[in-house]
C-alpha positions in Angstrom: 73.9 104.3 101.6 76.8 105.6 102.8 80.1 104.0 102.0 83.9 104.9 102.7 86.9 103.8 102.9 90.5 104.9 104.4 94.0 103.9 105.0 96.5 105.0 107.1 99.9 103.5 107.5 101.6 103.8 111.4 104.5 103.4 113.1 103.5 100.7 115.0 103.9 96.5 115.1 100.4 95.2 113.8 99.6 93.0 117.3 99.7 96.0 118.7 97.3 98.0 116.6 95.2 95.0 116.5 94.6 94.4 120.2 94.3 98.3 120.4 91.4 98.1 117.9 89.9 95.1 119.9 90.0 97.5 123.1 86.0 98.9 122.5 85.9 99.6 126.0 88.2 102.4 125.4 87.0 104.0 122.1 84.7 106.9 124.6 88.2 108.1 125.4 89.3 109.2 122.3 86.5 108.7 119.2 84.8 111.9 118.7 81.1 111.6 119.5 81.5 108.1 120.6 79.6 108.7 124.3 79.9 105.0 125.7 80.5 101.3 124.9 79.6 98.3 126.4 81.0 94.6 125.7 78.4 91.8 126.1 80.4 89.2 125.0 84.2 88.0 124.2 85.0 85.0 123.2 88.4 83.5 121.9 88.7 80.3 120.0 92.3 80.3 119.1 91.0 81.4 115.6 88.7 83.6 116.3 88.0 86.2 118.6 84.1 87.6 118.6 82.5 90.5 120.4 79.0 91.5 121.0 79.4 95.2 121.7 77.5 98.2 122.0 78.6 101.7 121.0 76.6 105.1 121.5 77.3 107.7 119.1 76.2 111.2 119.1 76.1 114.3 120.8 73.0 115.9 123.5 70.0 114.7 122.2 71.1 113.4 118.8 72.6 109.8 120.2 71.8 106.3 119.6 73.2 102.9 120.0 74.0 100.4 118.1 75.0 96.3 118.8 77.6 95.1 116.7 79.1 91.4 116.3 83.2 92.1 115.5 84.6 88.7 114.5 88.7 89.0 114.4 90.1 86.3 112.3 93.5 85.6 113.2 94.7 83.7 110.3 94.6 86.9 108.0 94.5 89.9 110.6 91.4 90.8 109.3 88.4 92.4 111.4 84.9 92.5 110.6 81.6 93.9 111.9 78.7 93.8 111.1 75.3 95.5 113.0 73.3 93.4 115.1 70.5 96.1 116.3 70.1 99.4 116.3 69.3 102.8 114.2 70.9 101.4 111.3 69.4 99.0 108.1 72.9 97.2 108.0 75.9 98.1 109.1 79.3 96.1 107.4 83.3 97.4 107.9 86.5 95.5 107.1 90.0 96.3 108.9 93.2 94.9 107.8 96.3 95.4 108.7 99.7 94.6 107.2 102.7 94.9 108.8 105.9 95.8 106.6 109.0 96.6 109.0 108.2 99.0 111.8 105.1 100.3 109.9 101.6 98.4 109.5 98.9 99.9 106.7 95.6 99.4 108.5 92.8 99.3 106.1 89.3 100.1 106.6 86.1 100.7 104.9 82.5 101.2 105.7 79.0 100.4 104.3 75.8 101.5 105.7 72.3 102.2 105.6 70.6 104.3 108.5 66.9 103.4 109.0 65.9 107.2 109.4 65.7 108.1 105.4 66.4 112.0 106.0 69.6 110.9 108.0 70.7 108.5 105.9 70.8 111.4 102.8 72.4 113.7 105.4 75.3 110.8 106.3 75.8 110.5 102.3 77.0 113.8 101.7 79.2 114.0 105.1 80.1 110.5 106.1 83.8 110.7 104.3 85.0 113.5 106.1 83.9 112.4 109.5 85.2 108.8 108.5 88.8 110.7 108.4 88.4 112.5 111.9 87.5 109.2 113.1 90.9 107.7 111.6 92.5 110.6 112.4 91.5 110.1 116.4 92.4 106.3 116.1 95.9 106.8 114.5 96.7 109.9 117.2 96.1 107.6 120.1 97.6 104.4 118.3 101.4 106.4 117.7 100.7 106.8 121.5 101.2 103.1 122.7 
């Protein structure tokens, strides 16, 4: 079961970073091996927003799609997702984000279980590292705002 976590503190004001994060529709434009996304569902509350969303991930054959439900709670700038169908067992990742000054530390980790046993080991030993090109990708186009 892979797990990971990462941090990365940016020059940026955290309602910013937040609705950038919120933006799925946009994640194909700059996630690597993200293919497509697709928003079902987007509801606002006033203290909560929740998305039903669908992300494919992969590269030529080797793609597959998974649903997610992303609740944003808005009392505590805190995002979470959770896996609603798909190749994965579960699927469960936190961001936060806390703004000091001109910078806000956004915060996120990962936990995860891929149905496909062989992948799953594969993940384990790699997932970190592509977990950082991921962060990497999301904090390049974030400092671009």
């Amino acid at each position: 079961m892979p797990k990971a976590s990462v941090k990365r503190l940016i020059k940026k004001n955290k309602d910013t970073l937040i609705k950038f994060v919120l933006d799925i529709e946009k994640y194909p434009e700059f996630i690597p091996f993200c293919d497509s996304s697709k928003v079902y569902d987007r509801i606002d509350d006033g203290k909560v927003i929740n998305i039903i969303a669908d992300l494919t991930i992969g590269k030529g054959p080797f793609k597959d799609t998974f649903k997610s439900d992303v609740k944003f709670y808005k009392e505590n700038d805190h995002l979470h997702v959770v896996n609603i169908d798909g190749p994965l067992n579960y699927m469960e990742n936190n961001w936060i984000f806390e703004e000091n000054g001109t910078m806000t530390k956004v915060s996120f980790d990962i936990d995860f279980e891929i149905k496909n046993k062989f992948l799953n080991i594969l993940m384990t030993k790699s997932f970190q590292y592509g977990l950082e090109k991921i962060a990497d990708a999301f904090q390049k186009r974030a400092e671009t705002l």
